[in-house]
ZARODO-178246 format. One record per atom (N, C-alpha, C): residue in three letters; x, y, z. Coordinates in steps of 0.001 Angstrom, whole numbers, padded with zeros to 6 digits, always signed. Each point is the difference from the previous one (the first is absolute). Layout:
BEGIN
AlaXYZ;...
//
This chain:
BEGIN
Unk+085374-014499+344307;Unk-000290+001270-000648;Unk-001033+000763+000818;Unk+000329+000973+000286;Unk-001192+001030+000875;Unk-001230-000019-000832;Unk-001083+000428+000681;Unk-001071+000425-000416;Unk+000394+001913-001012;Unk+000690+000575+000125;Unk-000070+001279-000745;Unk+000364-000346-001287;Unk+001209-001077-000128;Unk+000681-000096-001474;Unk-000966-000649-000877;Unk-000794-001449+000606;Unk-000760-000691-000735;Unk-000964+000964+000154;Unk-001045+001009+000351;Unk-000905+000886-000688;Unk+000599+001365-000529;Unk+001465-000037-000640;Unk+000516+000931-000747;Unk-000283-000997-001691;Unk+000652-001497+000229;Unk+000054-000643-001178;Unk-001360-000727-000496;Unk-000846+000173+000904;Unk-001283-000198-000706;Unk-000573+001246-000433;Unk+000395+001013+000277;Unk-000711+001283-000882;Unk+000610+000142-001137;Unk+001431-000298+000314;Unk+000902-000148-001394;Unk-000543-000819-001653;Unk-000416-001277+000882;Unk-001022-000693-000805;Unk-000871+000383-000911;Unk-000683+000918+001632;Unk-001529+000244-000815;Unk+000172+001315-000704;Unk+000924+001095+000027;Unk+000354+000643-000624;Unk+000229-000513-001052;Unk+000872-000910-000359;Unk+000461-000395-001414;Unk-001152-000164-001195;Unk-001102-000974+000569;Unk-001087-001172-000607;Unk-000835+001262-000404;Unk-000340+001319+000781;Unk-000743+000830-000372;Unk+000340+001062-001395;Unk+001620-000313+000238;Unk+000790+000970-001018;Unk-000103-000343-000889;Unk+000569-001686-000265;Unk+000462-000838-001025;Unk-001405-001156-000533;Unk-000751+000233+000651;Unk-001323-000942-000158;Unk-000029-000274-001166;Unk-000389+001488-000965;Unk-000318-000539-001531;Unk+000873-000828-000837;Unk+001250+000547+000420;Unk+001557-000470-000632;Unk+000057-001789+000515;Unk-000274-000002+001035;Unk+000424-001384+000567;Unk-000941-001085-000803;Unk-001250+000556+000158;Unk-000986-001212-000655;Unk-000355-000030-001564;Unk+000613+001137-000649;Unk+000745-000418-001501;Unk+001387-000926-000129;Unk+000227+000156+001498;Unk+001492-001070-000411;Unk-000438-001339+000424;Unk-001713-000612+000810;Unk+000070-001012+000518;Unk-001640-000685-000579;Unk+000168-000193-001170;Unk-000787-000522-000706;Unk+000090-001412-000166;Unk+000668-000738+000183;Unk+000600-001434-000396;Unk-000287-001017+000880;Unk-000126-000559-000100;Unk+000044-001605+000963;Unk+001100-000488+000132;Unk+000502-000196+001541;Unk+001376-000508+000085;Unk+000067-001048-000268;Unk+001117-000869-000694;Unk+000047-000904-000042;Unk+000117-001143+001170;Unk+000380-000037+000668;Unk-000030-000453+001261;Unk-001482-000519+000368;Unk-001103+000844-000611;Unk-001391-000280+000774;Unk-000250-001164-001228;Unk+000621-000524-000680;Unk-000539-001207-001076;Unk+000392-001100+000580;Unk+001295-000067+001159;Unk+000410-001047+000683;Unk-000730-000683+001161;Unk-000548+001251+000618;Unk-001275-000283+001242;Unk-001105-000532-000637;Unk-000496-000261-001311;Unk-001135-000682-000597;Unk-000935-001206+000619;Unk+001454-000711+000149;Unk-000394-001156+000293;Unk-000251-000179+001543;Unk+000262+000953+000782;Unk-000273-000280+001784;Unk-001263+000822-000550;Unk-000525+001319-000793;Unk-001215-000060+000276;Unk-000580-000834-000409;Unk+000241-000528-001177;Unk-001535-001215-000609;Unk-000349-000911+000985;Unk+001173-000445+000935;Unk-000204-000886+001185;Unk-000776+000550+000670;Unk+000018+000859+000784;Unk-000579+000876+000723;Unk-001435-000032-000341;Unk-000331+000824-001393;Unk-001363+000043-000247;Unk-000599-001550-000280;Unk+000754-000580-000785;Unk-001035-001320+000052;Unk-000285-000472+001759;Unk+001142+000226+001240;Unk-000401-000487+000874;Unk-001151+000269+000712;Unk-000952+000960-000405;Unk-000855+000954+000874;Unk-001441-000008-000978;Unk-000862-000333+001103;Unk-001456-000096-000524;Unk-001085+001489-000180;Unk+001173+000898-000562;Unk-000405+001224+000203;Unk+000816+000856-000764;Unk-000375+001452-000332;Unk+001116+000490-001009;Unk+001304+000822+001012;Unk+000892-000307-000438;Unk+000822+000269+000992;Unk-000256+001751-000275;Unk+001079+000197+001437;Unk+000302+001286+000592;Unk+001409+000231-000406;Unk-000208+001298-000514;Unk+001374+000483-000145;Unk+000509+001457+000594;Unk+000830+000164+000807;Unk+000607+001494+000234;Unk+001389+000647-000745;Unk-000247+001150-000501;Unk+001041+000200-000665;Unk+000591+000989+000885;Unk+001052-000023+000914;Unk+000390+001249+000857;Unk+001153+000816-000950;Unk-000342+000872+000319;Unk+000904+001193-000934;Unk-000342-000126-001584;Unk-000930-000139-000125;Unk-000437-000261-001497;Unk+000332+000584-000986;Unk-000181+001466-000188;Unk+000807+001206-000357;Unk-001264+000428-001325;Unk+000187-000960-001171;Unk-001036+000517-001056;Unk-000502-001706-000528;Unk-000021-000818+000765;Unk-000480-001163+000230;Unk+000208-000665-000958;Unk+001044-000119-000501;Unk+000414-000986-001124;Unk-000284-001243+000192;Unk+000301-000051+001817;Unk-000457-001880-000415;Unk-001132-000905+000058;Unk-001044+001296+000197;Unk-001503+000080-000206;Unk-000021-000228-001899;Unk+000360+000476-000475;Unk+000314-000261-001298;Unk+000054-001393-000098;Unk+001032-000386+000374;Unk+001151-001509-000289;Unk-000842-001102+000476;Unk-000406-000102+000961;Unk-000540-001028+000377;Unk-001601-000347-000452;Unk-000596+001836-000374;Unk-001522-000497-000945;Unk+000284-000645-001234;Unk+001512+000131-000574;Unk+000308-000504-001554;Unk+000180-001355+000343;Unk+000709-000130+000981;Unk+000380-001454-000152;Unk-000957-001035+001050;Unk-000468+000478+000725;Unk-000964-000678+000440;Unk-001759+000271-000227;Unk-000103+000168-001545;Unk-001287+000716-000105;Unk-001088-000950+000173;Unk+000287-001152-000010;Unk-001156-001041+000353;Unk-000402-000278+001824;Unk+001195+000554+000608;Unk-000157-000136+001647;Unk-000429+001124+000266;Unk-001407-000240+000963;Unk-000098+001046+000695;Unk+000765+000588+001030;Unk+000154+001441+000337;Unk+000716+000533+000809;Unk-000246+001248+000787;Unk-000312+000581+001387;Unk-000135+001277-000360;Unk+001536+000486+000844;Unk+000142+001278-000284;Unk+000788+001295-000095;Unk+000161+001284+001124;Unk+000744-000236+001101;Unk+000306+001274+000662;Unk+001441+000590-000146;Unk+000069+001015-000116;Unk+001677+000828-000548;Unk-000188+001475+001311;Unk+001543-000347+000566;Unk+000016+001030+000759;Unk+001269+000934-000264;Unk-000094+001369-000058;Unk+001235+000855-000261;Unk+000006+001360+000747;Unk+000770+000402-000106;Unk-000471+001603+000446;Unk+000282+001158-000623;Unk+000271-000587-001300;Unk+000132+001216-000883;Unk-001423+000062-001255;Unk-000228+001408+000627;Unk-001508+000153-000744;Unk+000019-000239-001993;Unk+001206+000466-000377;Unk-000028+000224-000920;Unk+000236-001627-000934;Unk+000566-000792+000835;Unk+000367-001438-000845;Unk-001486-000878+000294;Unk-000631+000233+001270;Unk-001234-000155-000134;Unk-001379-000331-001115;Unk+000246+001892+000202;Unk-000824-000030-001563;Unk+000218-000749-001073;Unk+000760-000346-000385;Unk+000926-000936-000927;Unk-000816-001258+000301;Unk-000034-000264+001015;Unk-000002-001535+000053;Unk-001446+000193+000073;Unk-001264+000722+000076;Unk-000868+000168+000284;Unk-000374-000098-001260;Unk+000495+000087-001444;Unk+000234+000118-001323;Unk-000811-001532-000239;Unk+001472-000945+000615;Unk+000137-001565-000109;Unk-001312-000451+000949;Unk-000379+000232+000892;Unk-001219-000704+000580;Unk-000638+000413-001152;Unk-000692+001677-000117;Unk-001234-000627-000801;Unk+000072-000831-001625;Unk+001584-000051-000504;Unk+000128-001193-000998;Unk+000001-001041-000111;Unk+000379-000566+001219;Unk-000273-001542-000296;Unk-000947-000565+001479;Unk-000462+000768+000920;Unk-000984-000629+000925;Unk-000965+000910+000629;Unk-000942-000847+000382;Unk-001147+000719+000472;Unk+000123+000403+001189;Unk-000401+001582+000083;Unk+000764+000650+000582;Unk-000645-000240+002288;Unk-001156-001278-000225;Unk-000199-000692+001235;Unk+000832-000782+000822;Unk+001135-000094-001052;Unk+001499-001201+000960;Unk+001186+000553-000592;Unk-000373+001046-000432;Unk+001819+000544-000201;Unk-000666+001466+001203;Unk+001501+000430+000442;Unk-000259+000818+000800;Unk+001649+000671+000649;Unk-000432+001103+000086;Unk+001213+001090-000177;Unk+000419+000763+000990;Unk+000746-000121+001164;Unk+000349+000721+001117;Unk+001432+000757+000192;Unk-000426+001366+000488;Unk+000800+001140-000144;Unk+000804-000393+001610;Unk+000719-000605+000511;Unk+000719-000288+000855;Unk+001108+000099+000009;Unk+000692+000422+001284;Unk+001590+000165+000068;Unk+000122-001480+000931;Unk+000762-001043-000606;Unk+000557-001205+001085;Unk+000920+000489+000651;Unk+000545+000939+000056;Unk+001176+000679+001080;Unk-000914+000592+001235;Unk-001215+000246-000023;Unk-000419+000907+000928;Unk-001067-001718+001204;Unk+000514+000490+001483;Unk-000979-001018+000565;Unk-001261-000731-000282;Unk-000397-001499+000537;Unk-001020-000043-000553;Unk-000737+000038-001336;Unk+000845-000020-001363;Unk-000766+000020-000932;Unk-000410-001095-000040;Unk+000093-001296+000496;Unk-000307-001156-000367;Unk-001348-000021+000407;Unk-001034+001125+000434;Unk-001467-000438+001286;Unk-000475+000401-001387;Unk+000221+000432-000761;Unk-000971-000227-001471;Unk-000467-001185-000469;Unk+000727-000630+000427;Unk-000109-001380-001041;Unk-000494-001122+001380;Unk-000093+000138+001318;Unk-000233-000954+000978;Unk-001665-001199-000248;Unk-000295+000531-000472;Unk-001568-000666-000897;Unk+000536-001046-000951;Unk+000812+000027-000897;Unk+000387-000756-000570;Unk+001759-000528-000079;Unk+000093-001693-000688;Unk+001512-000396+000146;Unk+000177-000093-001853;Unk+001024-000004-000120;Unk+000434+000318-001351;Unk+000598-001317-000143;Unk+000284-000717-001407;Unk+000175-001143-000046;Unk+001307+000255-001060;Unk+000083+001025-000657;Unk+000884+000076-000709;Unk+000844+001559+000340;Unk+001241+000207+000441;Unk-000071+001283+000489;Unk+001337+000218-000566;Unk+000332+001187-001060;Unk+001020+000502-000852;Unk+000910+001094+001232;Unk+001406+000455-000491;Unk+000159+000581+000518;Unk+001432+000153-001021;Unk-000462+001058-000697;Unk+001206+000153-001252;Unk+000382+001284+000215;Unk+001444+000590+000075;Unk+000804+000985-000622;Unk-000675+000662+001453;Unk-000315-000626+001432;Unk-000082+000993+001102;Unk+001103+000394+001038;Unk+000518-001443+000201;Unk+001028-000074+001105;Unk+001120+001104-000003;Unk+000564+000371-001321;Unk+001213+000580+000078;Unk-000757+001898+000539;Unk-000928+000145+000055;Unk-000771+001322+000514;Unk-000177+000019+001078;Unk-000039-001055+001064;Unk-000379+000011+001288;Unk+001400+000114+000914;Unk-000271+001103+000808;Unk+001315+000626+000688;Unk-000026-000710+001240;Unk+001480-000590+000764;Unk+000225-001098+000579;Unk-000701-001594+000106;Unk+001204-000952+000349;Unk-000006-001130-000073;Unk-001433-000019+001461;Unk-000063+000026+000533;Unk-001075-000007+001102;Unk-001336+000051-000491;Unk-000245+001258-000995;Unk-001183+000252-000439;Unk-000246-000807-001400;Unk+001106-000177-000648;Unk-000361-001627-000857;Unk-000205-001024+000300;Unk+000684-000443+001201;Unk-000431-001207+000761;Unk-001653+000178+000890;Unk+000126+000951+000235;Unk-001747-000307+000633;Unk-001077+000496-001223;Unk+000304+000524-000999;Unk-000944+000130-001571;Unk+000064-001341-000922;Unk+000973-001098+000270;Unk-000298-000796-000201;Unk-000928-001233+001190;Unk+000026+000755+001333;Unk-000375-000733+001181;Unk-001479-000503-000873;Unk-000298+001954+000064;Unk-001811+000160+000502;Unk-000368-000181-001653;Unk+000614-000233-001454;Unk-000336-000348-000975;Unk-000362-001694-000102;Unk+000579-000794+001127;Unk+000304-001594+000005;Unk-001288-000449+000748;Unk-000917+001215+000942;Unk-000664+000109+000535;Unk-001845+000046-000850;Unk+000542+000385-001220;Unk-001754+000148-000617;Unk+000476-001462-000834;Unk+000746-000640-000541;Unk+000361-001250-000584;Unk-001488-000534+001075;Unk-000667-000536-001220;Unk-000673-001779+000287;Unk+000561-000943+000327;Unk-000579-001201+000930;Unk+000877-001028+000140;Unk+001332-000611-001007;Unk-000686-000094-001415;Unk+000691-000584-001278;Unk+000711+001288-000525;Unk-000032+000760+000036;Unk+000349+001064-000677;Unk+001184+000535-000349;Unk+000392+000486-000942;Unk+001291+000441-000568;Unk+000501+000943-000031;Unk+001466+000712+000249;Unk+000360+001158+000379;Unk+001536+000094-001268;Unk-000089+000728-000992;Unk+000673+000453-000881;Unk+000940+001393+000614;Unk+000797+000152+000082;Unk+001195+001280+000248;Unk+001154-000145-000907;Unk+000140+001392-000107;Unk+000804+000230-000806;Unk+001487+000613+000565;Unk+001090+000249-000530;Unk+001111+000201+000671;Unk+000228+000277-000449;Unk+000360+002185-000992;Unk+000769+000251-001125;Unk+001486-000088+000308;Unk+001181-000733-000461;Unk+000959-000528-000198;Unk+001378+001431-000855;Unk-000476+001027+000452;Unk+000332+000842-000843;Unk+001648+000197+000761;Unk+000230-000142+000753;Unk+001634-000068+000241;Unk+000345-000943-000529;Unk-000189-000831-000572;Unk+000781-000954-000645;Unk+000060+000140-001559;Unk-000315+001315-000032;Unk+000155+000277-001926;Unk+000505+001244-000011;Unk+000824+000042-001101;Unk+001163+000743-000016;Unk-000706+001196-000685;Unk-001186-000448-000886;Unk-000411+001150-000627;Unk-001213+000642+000899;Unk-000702-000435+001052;Unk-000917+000587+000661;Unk+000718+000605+001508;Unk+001609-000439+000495;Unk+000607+000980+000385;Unk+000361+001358-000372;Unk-000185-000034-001045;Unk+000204+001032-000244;Unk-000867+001047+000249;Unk-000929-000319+000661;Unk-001454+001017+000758;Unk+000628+000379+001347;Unk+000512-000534+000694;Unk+000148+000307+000882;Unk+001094+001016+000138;Unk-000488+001086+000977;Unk+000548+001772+000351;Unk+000524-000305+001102;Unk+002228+000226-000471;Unk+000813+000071+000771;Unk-000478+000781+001090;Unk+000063+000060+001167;Unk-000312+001164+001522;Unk+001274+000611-000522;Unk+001371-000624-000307;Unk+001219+000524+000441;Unk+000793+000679-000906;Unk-001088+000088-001033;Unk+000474+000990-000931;Unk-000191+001178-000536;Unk+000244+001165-000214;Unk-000691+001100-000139;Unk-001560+000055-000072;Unk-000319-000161-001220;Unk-001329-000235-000451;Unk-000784-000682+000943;Unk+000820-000913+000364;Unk-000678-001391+000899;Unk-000732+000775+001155;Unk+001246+000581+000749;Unk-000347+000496+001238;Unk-000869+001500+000145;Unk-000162+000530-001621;Unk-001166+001331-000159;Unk-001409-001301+000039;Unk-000081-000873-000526;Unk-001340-000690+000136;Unk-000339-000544+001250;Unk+000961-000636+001146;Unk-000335-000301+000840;Unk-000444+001513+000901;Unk+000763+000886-000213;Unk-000286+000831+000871;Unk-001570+001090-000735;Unk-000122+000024-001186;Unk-001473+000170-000591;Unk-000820-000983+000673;Unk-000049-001210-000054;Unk-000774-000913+001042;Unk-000216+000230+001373;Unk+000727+000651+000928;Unk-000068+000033+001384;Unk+000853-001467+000306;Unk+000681-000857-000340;Unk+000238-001148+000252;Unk+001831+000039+000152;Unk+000051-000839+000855;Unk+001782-000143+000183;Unk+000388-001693+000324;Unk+000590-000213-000805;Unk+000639-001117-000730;Unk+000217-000875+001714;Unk+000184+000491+001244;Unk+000162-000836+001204;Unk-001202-000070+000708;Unk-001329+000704-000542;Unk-001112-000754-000096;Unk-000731-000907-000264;Unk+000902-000791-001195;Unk-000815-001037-000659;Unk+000710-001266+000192;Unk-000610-000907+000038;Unk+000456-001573+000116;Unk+000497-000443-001221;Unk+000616-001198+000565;Unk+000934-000827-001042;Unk-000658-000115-001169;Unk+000528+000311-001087;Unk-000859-000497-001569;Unk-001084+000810-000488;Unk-000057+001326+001223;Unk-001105+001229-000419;Unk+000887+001060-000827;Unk-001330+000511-001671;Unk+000424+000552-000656;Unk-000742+000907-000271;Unk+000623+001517-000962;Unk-000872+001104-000863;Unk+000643-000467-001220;Unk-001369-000215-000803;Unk+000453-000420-001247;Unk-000886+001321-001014;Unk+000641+000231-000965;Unk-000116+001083-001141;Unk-001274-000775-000933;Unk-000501+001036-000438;Unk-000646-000166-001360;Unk-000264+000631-000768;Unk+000128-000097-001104;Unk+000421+000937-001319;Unk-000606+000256-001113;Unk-001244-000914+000363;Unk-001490-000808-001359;Unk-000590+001444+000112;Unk-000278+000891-000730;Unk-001065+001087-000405;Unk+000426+001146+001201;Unk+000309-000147+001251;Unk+000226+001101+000743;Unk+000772-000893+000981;Unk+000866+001209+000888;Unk+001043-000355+000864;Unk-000637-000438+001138;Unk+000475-001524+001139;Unk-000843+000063+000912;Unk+000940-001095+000540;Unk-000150+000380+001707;Unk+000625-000913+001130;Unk-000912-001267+000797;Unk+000875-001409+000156;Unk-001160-000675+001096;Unk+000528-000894+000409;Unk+000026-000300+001301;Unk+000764-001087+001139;Unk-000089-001077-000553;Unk+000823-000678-000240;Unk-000256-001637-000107;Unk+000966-001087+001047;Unk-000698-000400+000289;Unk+000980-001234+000854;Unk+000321-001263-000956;Unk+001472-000215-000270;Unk+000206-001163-000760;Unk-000123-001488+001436;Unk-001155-001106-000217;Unk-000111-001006+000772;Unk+001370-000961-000627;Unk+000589-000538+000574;Unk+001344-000920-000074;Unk-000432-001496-000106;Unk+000543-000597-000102;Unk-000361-001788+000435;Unk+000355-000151+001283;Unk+000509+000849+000796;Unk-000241-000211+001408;Unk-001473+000335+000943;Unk-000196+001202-000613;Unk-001350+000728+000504;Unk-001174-001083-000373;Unk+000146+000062-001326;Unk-000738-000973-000840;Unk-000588-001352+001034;Unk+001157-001274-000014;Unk-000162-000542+001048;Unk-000103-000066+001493;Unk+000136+001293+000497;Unk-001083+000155+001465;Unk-000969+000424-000141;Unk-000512+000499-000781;Unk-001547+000081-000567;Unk-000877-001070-000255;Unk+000912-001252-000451;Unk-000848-001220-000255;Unk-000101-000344+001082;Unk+001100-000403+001139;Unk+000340-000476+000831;Unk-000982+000518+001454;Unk-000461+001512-000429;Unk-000549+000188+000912;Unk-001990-000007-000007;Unk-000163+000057-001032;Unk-001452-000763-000990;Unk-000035-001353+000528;Unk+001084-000388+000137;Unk-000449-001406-000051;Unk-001160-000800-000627;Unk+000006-000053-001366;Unk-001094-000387-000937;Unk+001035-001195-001084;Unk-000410-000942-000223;Unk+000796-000868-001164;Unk+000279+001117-001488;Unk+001086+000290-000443;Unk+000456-000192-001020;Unk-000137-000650-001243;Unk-001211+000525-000985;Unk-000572-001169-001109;Unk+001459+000772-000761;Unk+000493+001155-000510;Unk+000824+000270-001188;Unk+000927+001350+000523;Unk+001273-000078-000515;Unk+000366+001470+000220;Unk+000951-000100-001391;Unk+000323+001226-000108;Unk+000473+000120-001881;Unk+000469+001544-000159;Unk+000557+000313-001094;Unk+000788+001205-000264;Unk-000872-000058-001596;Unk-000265+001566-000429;Unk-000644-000286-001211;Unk-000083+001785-000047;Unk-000272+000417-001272;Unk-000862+001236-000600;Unk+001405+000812+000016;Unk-000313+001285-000664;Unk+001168+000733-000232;Unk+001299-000430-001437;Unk+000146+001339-000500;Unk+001041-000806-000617;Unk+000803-001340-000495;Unk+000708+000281+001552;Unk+000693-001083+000533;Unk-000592-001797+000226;Unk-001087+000408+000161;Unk-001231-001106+000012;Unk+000021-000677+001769;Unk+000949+001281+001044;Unk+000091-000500+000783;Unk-000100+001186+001354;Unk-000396+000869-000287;Unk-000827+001199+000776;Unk-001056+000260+001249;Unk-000246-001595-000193;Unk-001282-000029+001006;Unk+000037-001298+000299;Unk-000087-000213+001474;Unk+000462-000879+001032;Unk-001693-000732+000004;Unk-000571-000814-000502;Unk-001472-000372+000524;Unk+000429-001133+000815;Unk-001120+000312+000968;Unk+000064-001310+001113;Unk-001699-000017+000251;Unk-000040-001348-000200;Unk-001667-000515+000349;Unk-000520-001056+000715;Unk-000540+000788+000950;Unk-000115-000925+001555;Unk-001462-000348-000073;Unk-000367-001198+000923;Unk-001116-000646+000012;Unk-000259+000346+001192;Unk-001510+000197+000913;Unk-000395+000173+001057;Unk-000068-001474+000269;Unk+000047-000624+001370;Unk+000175-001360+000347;Unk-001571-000008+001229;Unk-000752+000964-000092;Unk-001329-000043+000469;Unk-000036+000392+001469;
//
């Protein structure tokens, strides 16, 4: 994918999150289910460490799982960094720090992971627990997911754990239905409202609709079980769990949770 299309579909993005901000984080209040299954690699985790663990939440959005994990781990200490780049889901989550932690180890960064170098923020410290929910299908080409998972495998602590997520949304009949034919009338007035043409984009790249409170467009890449596994393959990190869970269907989201091997 050229460099012009992938900084057409990241404005697309950030266009959207700015439009739809309020709308989106009335629709994302909940705790996925999926994060009740990872429980048990964190309790391991934190009991293993003579210290309160580290956690990064990348793409955090309005920090729900800053929420989730002060409920369920309220006796472990922990502190809290969340990175996003949308100002408005931010604030949100800026809500959740000052509710459940002191606001000396929770901490809130306005970052784009698409743009070079965001990782020299964090070079001072390694993260021991590092989330990475509902990002992948936003990041435009397989190249630039494979090295955002490079330089993310890179702040991991020796022991440390790396959570990703994989939304699974081609494989449901009812969340296809988001996705905007190019080749159909309508289809092809939105691609061409976008600046975007359908032999620009890579295998499994989409404009998907949304319809929650106001009208709004945004790239998603559906990851496959092929992609999926050269991603592990190229991490090269052991495999503690991988699983299908959340959604409807109860099978929407691809989690895979890798161990750093030090």
């Amino acid at each position: 994918m050229n460099q012009s299309t992938i900084k057409k579909l990241i404005e697309i993005n950030r266009v959207f999150y700015q439009t739809v901000g309020t709308y989106f984080d009335s629709s994302r209040n909940y705790f996925w289910p999926g994060w009740e299954k990872i429980i048990p690699h964190i309790s391991e985790l934190s009991s293993s460490l003579d210290r309160p663990m580290r956690v990064l939440d990348i793409g955090c959005g309005n920090a729900r799982f800053l929420e989730f994990i002060a409920k369920r781990f309220s006796g472990i200490g922990f502190s809290y960094a969340g990175i996003d780049f949308s100002h408005e889901l931010l604030s949100k989550a800026e809500e959740r720090c000052k509710n459940y932690m002191d606001s000396s180890i929770c901490n809130l960064y306005e970052i784009d992971i698409l743009t070079d170098s965001w990782e020299k923020a964090f070079t001072e410290e390694k993260f021991d627990l590092i989330v990475l929910f509902g990002v992948m299908h936003h990041v435009p080409s397989f190249e630039n997911r494979r090295l955002l998972l490079s330089r993310i495998k890179n702040l991991l602590s020796p022991e440390g754990i790396l959570v990703v997520t994989h939304w699974r949304y081609g494989d449901s009949d009812r969340l296809k239905r988001r996705i905007v034919n190019p080749f159909t009338k309508e289809g092809s007035e939105v691609f061409k409202e976008l600046g975007i043409a359908i032999d620009d984009l890579e295998q499994n790249d989409n404009i998907l609709d949304w319809n929650r409170g106001i009208k709004g467009y945004r790239y998603s890449h559906f990851v496959d079980n092929q992609e999926s596994q050269e991603f592990i393959d190229e991490l090269n990190m052991p495999v503690l769990s991988r699983f299908l869970e959340d959604g409807k269907e109860r099978n929407v989201n691809e989690y895979v949770v890798l161990k750093n091997s030090g």
